[in-house]
KETORKE-651614 format. One record per residue: y, z, x of N, C-alpha, C, O in turn; residue in one letter. Coordinates in pm, whole numbers, plus 50000, padded with zeros to 5 digits. Layout:
! residues N
YZXYZXYZXYZXA;...
//
This chain:
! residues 429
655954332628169656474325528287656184310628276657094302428293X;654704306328242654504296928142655444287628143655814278128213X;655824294328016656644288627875658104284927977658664274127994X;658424297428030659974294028129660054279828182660904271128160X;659014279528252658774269728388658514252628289658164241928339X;658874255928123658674241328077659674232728092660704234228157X;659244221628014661054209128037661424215927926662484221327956X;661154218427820662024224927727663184234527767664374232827740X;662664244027831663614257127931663974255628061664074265728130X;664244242628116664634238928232665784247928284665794251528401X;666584250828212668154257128272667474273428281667854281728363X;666744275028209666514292528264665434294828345665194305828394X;664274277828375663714279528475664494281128631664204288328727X;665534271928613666264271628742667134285428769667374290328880X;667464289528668667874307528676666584315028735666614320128847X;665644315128667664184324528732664184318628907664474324929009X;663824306828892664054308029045665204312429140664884317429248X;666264311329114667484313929166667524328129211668024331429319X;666854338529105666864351629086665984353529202666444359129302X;665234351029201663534348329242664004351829434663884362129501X;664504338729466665344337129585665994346929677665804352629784X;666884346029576667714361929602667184377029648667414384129745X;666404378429535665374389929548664284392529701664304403329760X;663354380029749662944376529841663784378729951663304384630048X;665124374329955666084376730065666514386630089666844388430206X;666704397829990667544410629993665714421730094665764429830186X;664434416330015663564426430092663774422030220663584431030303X;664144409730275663634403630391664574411830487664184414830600X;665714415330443666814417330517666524433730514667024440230606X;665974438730444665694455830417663954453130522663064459630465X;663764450630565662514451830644662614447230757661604447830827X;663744441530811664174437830936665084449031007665324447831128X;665654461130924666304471030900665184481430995665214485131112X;664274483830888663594497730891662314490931004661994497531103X;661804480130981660554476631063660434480031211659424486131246X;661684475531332660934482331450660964494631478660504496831590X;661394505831411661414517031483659764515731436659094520331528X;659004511631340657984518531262656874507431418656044512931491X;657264492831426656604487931440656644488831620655744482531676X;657544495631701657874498931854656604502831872656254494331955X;655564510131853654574515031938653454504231929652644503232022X;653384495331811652794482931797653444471031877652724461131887X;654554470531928654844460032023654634463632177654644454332258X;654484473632211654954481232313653834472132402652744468032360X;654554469532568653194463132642652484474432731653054485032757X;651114471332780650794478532812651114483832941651354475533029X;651184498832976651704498033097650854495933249649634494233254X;651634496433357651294490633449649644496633477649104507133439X;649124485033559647654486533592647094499533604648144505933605X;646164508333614646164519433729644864521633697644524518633583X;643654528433810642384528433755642024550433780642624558233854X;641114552533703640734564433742640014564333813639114556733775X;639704570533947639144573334019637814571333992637074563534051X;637474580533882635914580933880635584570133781634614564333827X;635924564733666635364553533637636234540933608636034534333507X;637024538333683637654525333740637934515133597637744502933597X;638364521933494638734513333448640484515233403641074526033398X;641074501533372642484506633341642864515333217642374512833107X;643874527133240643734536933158645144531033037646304535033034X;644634522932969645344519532891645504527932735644584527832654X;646454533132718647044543132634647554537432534647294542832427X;648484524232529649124517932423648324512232371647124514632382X;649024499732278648114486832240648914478332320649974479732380X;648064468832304648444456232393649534447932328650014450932219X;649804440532376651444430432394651164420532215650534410032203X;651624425732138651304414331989652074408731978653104410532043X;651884397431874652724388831844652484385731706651964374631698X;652684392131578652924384431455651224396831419650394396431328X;651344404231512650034417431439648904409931567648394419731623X;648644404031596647734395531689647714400731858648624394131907X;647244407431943646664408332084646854394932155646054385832133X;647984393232247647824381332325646234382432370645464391232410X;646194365732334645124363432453644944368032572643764371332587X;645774370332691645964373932807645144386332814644044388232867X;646214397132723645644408332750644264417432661643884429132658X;643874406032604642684408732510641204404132633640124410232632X;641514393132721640614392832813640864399732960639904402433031X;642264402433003641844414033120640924428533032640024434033095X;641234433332898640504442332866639294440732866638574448432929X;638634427432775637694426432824636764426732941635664431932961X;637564419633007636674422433152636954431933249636284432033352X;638094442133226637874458233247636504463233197635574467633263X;636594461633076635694466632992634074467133051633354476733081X;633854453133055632794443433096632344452533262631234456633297X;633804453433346633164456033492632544473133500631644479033559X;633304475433433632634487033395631134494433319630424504333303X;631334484333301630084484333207628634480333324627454483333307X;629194473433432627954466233516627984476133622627384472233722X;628534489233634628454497633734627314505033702627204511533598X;626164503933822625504512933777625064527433723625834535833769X;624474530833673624694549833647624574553333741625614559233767X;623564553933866623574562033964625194562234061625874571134113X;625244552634054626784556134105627954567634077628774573334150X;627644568233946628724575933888628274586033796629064590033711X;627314589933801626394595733681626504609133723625914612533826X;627274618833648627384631733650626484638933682625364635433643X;626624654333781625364661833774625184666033652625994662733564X;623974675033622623264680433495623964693533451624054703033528X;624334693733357625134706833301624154718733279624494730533292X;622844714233242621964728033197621124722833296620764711433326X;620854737233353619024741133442618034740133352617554748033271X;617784728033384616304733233329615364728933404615134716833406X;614594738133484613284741633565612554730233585612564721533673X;611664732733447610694718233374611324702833430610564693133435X;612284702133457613004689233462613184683433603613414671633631X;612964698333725612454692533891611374691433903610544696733830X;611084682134028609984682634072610024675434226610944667534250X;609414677234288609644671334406608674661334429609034651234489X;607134662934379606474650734385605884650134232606364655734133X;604844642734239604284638934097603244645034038602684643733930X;603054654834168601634667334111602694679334077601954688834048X;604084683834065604454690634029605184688533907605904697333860X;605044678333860605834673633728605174681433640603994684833635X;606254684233558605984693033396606864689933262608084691133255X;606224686733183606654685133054608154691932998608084704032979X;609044687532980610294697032949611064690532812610934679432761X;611954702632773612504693932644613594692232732613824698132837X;614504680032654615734678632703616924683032609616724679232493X;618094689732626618734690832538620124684132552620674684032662X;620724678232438621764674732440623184684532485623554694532424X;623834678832604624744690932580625624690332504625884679232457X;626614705132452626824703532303626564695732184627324690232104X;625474696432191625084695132031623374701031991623144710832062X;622284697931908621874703131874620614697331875619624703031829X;620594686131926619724674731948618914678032108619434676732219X;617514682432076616574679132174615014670232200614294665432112X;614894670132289613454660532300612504663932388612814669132496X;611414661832358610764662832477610274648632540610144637232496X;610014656032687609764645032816608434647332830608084659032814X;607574639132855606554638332890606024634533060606864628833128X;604844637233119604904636233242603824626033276602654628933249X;604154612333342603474603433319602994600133481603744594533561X;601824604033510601274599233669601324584233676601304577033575X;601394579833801601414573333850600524565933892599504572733906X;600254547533941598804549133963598654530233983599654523233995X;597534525833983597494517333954596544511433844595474517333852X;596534504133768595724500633582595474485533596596084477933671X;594984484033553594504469833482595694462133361595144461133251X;596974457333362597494453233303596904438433193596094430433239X;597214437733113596594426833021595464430832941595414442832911X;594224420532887593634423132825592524411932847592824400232873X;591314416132834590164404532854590044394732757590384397832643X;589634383232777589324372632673588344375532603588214368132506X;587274386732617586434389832517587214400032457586464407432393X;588454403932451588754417532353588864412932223588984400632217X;588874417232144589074413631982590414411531966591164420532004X;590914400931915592574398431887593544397432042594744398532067X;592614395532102592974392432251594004375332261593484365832204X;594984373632311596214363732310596044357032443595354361632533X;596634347632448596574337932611597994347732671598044349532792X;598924352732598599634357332710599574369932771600274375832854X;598534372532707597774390232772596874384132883596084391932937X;596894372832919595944367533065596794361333193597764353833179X;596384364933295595054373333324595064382333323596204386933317X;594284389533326594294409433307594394406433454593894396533508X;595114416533516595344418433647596164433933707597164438933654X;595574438333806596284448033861597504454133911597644453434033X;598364459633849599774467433937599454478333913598494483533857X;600724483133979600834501933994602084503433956602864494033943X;602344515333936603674517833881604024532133920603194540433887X;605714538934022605404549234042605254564833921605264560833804X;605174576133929605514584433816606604582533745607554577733808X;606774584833629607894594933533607664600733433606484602133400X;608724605933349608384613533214608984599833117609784590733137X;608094604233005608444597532898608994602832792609154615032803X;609324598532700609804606132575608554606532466607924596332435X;608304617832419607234615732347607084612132226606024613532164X;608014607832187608214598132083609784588732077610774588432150X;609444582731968610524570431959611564577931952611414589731918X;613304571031995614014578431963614434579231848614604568931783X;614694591731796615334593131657616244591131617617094590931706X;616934587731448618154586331472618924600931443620034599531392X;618594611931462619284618531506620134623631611621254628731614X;618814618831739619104614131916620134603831895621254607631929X;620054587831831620884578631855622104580131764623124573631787X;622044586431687623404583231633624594594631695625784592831672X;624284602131747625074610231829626074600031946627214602531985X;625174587931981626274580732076626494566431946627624561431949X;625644561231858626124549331808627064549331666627444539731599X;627354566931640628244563331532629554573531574630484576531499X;629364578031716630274579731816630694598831777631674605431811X;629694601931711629334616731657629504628631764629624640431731X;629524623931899629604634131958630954638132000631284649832020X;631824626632013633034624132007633744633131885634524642731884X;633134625731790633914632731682633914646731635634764651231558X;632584655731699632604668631685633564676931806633974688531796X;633744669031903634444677031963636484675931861637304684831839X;636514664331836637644664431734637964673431665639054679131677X;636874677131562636984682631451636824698231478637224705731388X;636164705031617636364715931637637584717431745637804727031820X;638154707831735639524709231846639164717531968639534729231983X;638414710732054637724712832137638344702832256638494690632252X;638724714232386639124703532467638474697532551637584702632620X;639054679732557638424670532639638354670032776639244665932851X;636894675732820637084677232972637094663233094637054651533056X;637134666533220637284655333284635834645433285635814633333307X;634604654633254633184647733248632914639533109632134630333084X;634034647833015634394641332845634604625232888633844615932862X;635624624832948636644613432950635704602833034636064591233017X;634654604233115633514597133162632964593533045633294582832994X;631974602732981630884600032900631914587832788631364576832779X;633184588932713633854585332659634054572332661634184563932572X;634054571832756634544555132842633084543932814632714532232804X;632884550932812631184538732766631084534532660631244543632578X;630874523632607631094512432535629704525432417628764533032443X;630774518632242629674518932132629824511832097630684503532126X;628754511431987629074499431885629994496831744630654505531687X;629904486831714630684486831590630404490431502629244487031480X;630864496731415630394500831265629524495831217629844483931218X;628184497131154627684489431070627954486730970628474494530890X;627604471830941628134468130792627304473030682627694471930566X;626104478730711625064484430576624684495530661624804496530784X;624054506530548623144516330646621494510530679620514505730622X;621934514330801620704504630944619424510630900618584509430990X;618944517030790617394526930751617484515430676616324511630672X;618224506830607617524501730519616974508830417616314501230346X;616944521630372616614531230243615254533730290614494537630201X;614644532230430613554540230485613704555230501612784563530491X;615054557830528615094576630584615344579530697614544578130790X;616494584030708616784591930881615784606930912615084609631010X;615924610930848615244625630881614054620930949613304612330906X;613874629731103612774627531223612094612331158610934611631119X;613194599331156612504586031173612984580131320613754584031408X;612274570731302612844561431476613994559331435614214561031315X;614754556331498615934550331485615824529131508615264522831598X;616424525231414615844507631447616864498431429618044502131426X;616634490131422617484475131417618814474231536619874468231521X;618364482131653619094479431765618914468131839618034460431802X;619674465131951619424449232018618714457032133618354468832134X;618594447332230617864454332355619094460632449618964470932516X;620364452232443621764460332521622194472632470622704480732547X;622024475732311622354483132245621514497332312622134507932314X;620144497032364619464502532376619254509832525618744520132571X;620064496832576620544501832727621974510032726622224517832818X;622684508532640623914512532661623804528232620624554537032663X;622474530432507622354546232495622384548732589623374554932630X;621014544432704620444554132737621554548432912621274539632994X;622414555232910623454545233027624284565632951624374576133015X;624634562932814625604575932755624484588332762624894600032762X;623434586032766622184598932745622164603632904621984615132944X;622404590132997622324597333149623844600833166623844605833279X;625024601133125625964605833157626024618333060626934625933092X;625464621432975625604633332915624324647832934624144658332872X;623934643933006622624646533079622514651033227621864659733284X;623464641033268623554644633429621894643433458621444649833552X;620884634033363619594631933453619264616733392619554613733276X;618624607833485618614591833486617794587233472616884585033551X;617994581933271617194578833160617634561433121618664555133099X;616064558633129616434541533096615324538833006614534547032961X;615384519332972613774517232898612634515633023612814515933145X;611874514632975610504513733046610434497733083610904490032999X;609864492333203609584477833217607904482433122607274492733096X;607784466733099606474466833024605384470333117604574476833052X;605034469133227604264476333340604204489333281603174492333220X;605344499133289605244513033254604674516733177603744524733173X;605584507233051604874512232899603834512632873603414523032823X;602884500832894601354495632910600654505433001599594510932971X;601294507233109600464525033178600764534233085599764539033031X;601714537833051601594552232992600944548732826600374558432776X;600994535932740599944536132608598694536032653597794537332570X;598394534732785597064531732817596474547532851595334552032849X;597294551332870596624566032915595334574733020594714585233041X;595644556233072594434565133201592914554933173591984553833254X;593054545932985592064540532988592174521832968593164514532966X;590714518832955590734500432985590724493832848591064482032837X;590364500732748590184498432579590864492632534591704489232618X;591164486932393591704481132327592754491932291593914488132312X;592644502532250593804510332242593574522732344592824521232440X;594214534832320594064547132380593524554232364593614564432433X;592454552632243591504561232157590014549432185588844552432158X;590294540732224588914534432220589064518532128590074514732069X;587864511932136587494499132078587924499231914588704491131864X;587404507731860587234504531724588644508331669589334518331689X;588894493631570590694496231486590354504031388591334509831342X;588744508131304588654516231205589574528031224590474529931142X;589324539131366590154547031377591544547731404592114558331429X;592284533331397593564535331405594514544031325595614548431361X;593934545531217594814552231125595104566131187596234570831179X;594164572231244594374584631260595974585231365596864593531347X;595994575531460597004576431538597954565231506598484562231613X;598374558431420599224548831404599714543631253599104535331185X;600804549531221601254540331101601454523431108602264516931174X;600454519031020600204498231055600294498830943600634508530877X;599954487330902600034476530774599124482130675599274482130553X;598214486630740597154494430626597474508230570596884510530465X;597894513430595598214527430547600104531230605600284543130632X;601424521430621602274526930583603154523730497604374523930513X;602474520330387603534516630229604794508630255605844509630190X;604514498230386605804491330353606894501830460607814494030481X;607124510230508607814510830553607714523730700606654529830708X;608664526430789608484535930907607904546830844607874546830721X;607414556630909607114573030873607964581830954609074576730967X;607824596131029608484607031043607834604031195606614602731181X;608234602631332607654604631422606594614831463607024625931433X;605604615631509605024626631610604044631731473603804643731463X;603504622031372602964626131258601414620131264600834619731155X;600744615931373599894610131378599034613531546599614616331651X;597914612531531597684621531679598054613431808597964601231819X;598454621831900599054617032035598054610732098596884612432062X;598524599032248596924590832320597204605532404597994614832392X;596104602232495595554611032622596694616832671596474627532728X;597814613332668598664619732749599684622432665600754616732686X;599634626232619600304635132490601884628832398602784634532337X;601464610432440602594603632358602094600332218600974597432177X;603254601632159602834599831978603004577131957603154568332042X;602934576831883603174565031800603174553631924603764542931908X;602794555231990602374543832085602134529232045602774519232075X;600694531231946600394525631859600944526531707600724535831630X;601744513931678602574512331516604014519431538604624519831645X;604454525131406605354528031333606344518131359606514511131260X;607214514331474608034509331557607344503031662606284508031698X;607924488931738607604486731838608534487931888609604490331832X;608314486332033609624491632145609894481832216609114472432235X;611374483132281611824474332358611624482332533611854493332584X;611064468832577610994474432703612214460932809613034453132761X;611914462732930613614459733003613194440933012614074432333009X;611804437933022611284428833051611684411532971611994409032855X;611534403133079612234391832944610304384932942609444385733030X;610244378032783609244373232746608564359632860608754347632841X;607894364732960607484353133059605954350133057605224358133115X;605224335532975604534333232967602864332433081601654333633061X;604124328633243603114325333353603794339033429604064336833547X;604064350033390604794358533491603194370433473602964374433588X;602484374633407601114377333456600404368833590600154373933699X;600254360533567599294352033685600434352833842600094349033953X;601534357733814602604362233939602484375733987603074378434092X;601884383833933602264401733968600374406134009600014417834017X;599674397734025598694409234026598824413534167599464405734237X;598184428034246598414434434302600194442834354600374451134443X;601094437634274602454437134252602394454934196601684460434112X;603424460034279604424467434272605464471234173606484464734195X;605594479934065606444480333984607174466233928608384464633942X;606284455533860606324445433826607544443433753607774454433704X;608654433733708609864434333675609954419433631610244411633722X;609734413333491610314399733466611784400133436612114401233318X;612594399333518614474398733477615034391333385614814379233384X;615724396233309616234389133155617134377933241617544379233356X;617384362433116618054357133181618704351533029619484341933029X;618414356732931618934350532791618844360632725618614371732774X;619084357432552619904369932513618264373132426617664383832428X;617804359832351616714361532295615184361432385615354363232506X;613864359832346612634359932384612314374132496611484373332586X;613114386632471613034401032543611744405632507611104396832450X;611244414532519609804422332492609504432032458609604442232526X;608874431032297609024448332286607404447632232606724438532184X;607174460032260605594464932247604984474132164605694478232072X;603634479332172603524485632045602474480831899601424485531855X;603104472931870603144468731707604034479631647604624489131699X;603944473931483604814484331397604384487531285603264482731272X;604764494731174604694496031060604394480930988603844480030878X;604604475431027604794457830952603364449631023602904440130960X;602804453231133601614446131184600284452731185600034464431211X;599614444731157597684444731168597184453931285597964455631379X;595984459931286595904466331381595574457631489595324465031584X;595424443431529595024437031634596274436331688596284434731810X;597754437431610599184436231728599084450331715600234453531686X;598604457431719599164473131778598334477131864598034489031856X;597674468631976596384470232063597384472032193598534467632185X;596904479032323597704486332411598294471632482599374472732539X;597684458832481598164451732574599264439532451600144432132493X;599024440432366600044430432254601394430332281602054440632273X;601944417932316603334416632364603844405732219603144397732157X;605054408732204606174401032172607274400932152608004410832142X;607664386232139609164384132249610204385932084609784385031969X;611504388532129612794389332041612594378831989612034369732050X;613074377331838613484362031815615104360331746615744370231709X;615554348131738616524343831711616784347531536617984348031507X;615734350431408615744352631327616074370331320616524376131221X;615864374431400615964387931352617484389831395617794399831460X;618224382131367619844388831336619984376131209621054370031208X;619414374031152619344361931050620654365730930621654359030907X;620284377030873621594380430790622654388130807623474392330724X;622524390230966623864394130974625234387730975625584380731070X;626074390130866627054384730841628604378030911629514371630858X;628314384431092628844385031136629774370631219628974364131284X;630894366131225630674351531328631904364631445632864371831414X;631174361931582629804357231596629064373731568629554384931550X;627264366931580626764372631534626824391131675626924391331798X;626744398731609626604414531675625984414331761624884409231738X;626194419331905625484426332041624894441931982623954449032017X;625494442631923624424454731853623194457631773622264465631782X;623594446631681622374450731559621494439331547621764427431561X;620304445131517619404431731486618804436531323617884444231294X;620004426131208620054431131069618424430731010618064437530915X;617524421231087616014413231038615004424131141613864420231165X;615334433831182614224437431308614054452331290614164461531370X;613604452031100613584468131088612484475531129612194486231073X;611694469731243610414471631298610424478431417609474485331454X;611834476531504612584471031597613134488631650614194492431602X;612294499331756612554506631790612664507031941612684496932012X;612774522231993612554518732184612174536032203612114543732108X;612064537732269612034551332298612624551132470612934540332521X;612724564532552613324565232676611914564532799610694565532789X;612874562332911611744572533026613224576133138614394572833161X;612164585033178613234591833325611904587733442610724589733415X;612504580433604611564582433652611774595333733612804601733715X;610674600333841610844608333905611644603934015612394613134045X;611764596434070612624590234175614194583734111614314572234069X;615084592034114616064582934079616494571134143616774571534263X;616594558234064616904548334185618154548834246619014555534187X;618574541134390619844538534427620764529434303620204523834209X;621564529534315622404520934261622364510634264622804503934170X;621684503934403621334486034409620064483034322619934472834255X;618904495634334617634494634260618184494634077617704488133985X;619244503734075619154502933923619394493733860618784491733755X;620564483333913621344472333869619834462033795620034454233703X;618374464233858617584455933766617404463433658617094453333594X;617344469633600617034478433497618284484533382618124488533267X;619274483633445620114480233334621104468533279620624457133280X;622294469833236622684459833130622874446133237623554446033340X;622164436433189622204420833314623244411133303624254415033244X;623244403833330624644391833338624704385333227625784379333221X;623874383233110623394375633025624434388432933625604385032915X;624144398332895624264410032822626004410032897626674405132807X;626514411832961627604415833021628424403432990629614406033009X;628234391432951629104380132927628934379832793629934377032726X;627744382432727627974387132570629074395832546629924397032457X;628844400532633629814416632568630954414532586631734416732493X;631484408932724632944405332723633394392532612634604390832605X;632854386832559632784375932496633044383132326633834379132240X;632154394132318632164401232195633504411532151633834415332039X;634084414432278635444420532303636624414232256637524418932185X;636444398032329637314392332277637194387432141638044389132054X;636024381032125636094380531962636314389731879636554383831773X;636404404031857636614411231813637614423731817637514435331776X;639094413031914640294417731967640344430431972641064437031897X;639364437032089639244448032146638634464232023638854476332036X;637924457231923638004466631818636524477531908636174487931853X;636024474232005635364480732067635774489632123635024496632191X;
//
């Protein structure tokens, strides 16, 4: 082609192109032919508004209005913010009753609470709940504790009412049932029909595909499940109470810090000395670099596993430096997120010393732990740098109203991400 295109072969370059021309014109005219019948359900607009009753969003069936393969703008942000309003309704509002009895799972006050597993309905996935009294503790940590921080001060008093906990982190056997949209897809594949409580649970936002597998070559089998965001983590447990029909969220750090504490004032739940951490906590000293198998290390006082290490957890709380010296004698204490980064997760992990895996050690999200994710913009889902980065559930005994829940799940900060993430990612959500 070369050689054609020289001054030497000028007259049969101008033939090659000529040909060239022609050819280009004859497909153009054969694809203007056959293209809309193929491409009618891809132009088609969407049809008129209409909401379902029970979860109010528009039941849009087509694709939206394109132009050249592209989602008008228009209708890429009413979806979004369908999407979005839906998303800010609380569960108690709309949150299905419970499909299975299970006994273990009433109670009417907090001296009748009992330990129960929970099971997924249809599928194969269960957990157990733990039963966590109620009370009031000593939050923080003294300036004489060993590895003791200025933002564990002042140690000061709240209470917090009962619930159950999960007794360990969630797995990714538990999470990937809603984040790689698995439960969905088994009802597919056994051609199984979609009931009207289906088409609820359905409607709730997942996430996007991951671009790598999220173990990082640690191991799914009974591991935490990790590198979720803190919305990511609300939005399970938002699909775990609609598939459940019972009302499961994260823990505020108040909670968590009662239930690792277990009733005691110590540096951990076992007592002063980090020599014995090993027995109850995969840390820096004994886990080779990476998570272990949950529930493999002995439980604190009240029969939660990994409290201390493997994973730290996200609890609902945003990172507030002077918000201790605000809550003492305080009531189910609550710092409200107002940004996407500096959130709070607790614990320690597989990756920290035993002085961050002490019952009162806080720290906040950072801006590095989505560092390589490849994404513009970067994912409401994944945090690619935060393979440390677990949560586990609680149910309280009191379900809240719907005005009470709105603090505890997905916030305004998270809900303008998300509509924001919709549109950038022309509705692939």
């Amino acid at each position: 082609m070369i050689r054609l295109l020289s001054i030497r072969n000028l007259p049969q370059s101008v033939l090659w192109i000529l040909a060239l021309v022609v050819l280009v014109g004859i497909a153009a005219s054969l694809y203007s032919r056959t293209a809309p019948a193929a491409d009618k359900a891809a132009a088609t607009t969407l049809p008129a508004k209409s909401y379902d009753p029970v979860i109010r969003l528009p039941n849009v069936t087509g694709k939206p209005v394109v132009k050249n393969g592209m989602a008008s703008s228009a209708e890429l942000e009413q979806i979004a913010e369908a999407k979005a309003k839906l998303l800010a309704r609380p569960t108690p509002e709309w949150m299905p009753k419970p499909v299975l009895d299970i006994p273990e799972a009433m109670a009417a006050d907090a001296a009748s609470m009992k330990a129960y597993n929970e099971q997924v309905p249809g599928t194969d996935s269960k957990f157990k709940m733990v039963p966590i009294p109620g009370g009031t503790f000593a939050m923080g940590s003294p300036a004489a504790e060993k590895g003791h921080q200025p933002d564990e001060a002042p140690q000061h008093e709240v209470s917090v009412e009962p619930f159950w906990m999960e007794e360990h982190e969630v797995t990714w056997t538990e999470y990937e049932l809603w984040a790689l949209n698995l439960d969905k897809q088994r009802r597919k594949f056994n051609k199984t029909e979609t009931t009207e409580r289906d088409k609820v649970i359905d409607a709730i936002a997942v996430p996007t595909s991951p671009y790598q597998e999220m173990s990082f070559g640690m191991g799914k089998e009974g591991t935490p499940a990790i590198c979720m965001t803190q919305f990511a983590a609300k939005v399970y447990c938002r699909w775990l109470s609609a598939k459940t029909g019972r009302y499961y969220r994260l823990p505020t750090e108040a909670e968590w810090e009662h239930a690792c504490r277990a009733g005691k004032s110590t540096a951990y739940s076992f007592g002063d000395d980090p020599a014995k951490l090993g027995d109850y906590a995969w840390y820096t000293e004994n886990s080779d670099d990476k998570y272990h198998r949950v529930a493999t290390k002995k439980p604190n006082p009240w029969g939660l596993y990994d409290m201390h290490g493997n994973v730290s957890e996200w609890v609902i709380d945003q990172y507030d430096l002077g918000f201790y010296g605000k809550t003492a004698g305080k009531a189910n204490p609550l710092a409200p997120n107002t940004k996407e980064f500096g959130r709070v997760v607790r614990g320690g992990s597989w990756d920290d010393d035993a002085e961050k895996c002490r019952s009162a050690t806080r720290r906040a999200s950072e801006k590095d732990w989505k560092k390589q994710d490849p994404q513009i913009p970067k994912s409401i889902w994944y945090l690619t740098d935060a393979t440390f980065v677990g949560f586990r559930v609680i149910r309280p005994l009191r379900t809240p109203t719907a005005q009470e829940a709105m603090k505890y799940e997905v916030d305004e900060d998270q809900l303008t991400a998300y509509k924001d993430y919709v549109m950038a990612q022309a509705n692939k959500q």
